[in-house]
N, C-alpha and C positions, 0 to 999 in steps of 0.2 A: 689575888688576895685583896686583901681593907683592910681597914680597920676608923678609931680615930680617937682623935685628942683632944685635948686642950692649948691653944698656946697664945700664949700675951707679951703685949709689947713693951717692956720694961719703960722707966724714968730716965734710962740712959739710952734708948731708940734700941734695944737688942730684943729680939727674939727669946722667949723660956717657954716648954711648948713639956706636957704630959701625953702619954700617947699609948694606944695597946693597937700590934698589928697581926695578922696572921696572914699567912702565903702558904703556896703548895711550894714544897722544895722539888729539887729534880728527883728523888726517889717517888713522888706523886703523894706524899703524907703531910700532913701541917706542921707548920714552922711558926712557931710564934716569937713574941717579943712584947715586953714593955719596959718603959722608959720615960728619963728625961732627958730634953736634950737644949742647950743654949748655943744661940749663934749670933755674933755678932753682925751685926747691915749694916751695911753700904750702898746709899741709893747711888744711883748712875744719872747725876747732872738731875735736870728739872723732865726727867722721862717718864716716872711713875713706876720702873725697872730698878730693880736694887739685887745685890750679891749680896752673900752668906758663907761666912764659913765659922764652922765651930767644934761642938763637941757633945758626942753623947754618952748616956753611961744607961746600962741595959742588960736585964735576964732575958734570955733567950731559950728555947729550948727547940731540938734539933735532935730528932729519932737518929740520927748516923752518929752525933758528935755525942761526948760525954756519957755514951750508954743511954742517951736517952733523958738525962737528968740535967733542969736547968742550970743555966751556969749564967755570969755576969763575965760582963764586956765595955770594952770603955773603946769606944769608935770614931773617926774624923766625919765629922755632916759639910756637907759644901752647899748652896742653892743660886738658882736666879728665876725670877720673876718677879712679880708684882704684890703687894701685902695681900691679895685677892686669891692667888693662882699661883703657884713656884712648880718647879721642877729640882727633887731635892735630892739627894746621891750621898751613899757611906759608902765605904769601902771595909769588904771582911780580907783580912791578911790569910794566908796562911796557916793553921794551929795545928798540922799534922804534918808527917814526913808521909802521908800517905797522897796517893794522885786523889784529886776533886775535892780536898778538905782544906777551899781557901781563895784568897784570892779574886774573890767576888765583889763586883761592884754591884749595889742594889738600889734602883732608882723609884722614887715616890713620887707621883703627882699629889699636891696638895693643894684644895681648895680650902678658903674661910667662907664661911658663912654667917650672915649678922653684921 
């Protein structure tokens, strides 16, 4: 999948980031999303490396899930890398008592540019 965003570095050093993504789900169909999402940083000493964690809020839509109809989700974001390059990870809970509707960690490479 891809996609991309927008995201800037606030007056208080945190992360606010606009974004539209698409992926292939495991049924092999598109899975979309868009959002926003804030994360507060935490550089790591004088290394150029900084952590993340925060929050997103996001429509989604997911041929298995909801019949098909988007729906809104509010997700935990975690990251580490550099203002350049991160590696960023949410986690989808559970929403169904059914097996494979859940529980999904989905991890993002993100590059900036400019």
């Amino acid at each position: 999948g891809g996609g991309f965003g927008k995201s800037l570095r606030n007056s208080s050093g945190n992360d606010e980031s606009l974004y539209v993504i698409v992926i292939r789900d495991s049924l092999y169909k598109p899975q979309w999303a868009a959002g926003y999402s804030y994360e507060w940083i935490f550089p790591l000493g004088g290394s150029g490396m900084e952590v993340g964690a925060g929050v997103t809020a996001l429509i989604m839509r997911r041929s298995d899930w909801a019949n098909g109809v988007p729906f809104p989700a509010l997700l935990p974001v975690a990251s580490i890398g550099t203002r350049k390059a991160r590696l960023e990870a949410t986690f989808v809970p559970r929403l169904s008592t059914s097996k494979g509707k859940g529980n999904i960690i989905l991890l993002v490479g993100k590059f900036t540019f400019g």
